[in-house]
N, C-alpha and C positions, 0 to 999 in steps of 0.2 A: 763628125766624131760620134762614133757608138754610145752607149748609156758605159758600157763597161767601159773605154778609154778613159774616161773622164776623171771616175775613183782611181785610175792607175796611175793617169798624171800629176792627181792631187798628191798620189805616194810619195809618186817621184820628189814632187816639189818638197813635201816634208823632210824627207831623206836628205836634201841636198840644202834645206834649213839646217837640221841636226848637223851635217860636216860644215854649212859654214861657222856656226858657232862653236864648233868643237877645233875647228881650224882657230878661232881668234883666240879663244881660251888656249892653246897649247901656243900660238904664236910669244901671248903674253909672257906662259913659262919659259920660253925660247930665251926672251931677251930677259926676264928676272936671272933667268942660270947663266945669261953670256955665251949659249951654245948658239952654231951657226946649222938653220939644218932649211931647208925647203920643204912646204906641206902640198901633198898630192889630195885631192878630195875626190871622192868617184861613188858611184849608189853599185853595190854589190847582192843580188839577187833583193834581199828585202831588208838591207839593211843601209847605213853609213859606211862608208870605210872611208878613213884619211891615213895617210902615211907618211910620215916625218922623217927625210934624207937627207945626208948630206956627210960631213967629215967624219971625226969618230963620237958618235952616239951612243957609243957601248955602256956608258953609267944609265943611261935611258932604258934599258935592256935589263942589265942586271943577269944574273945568275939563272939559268935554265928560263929567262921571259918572268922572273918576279916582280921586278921594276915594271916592266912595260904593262904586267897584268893592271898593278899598283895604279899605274898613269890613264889605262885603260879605266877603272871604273872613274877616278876624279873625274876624267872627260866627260863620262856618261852623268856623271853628279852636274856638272854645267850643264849640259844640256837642259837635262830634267829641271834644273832651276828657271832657265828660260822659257823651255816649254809647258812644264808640266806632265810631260809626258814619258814614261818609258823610254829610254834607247838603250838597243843593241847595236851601237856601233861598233864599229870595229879597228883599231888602230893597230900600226905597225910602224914600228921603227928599224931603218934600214934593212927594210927585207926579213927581220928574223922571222915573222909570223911565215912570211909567203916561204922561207927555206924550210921550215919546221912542217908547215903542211904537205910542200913535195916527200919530207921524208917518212912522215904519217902514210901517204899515199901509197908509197911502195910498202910500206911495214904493214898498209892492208891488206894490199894486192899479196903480198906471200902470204898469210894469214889466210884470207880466202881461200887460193891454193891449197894451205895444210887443211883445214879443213874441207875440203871437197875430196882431199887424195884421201883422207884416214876417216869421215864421216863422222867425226866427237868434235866436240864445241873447244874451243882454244879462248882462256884467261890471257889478255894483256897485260903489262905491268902497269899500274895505275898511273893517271891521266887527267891535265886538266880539262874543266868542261868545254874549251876550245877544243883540244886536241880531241877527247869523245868524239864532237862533234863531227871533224873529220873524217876520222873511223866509220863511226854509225854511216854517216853519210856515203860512204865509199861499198860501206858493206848492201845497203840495200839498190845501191847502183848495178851491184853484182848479182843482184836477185838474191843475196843471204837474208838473215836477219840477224839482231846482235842486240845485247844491254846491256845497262852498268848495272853492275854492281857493288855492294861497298859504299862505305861512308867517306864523306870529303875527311879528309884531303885526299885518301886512298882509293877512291871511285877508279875503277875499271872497267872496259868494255870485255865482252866474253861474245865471240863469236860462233853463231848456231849453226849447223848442219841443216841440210833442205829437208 
């Protein structure tokens, strides 16, 4: 093993601390609400992500991801009580995250487009700092570049011309 393997594996191992205790703590809420649902754990570039499946989850969810945002930081609050540490993990129930980000994906990918065909910077309608995230991320994949703008809750990416 290299000298760099070593800090990577620790990562990983960390990462996969953070989901299993972010798994036992949502299991727990699982059986306090009497929901039925399955937890998926998996280490996602540099972070946590666990995902909560199964029947209907939809009050888990909530309106436009309010709920799941809501259930998203308590998880991170457990964590950090056990660790002490920061997490950006990242949770999903029933796919909403992963549908929300295919549709981000495309809504960058034409975004990009308008901006390469017309050369002026294109305003998004504002955006949580997940969805940003996407965005930004999509746009420098495309060799753009792009910021928020705007104060929460109203925070906006605006994408730049080369």
């Amino acid at each position: 093993m290299t000298g760099d393997e070593a800090p990577a594996n620790d990562r990983v191992r960390e990462l996969e601390r953070e989901g299993d205790i972010a798994a036992d703590y949502l299991e727990e809420l699982l059986d306090i609400a009497d929901l039925d649902g399955d937890l998926d754990m998996d280490v996602e570039g540099d972070r946590a992500a666990v995902s909560i499946v199964g029947a209907d989850l939809s009050q888990l969810v909530g309106a436009d991801g309010e709920v799941l945002d809501a259930l998203q930081e308590l998880t991170r609050l457990a964590v950090y009580r056990e660790t002490g540490e920061r997490s950006r993990l990242m949770l999903d129930v029933s796919g909403f995250r992963a549908r929300k980000r295919a549709e981000l994906l495309e809504l960058a990918e034409e975004t990009i487009a308008r901006v390469r065909e017309h050369g002026e910077p294109v305003s998004l309608q504002p955006m949580s700092p997940f969805e940003r995230k996407v965005v930004h991320d999509a746009v420098a994949a495309a060799g753009l570049s792009s910021e928020s703008e705007g104060a929460e809750p109203r925070r906006y990416v605006v994408v730049l011309p080369e």
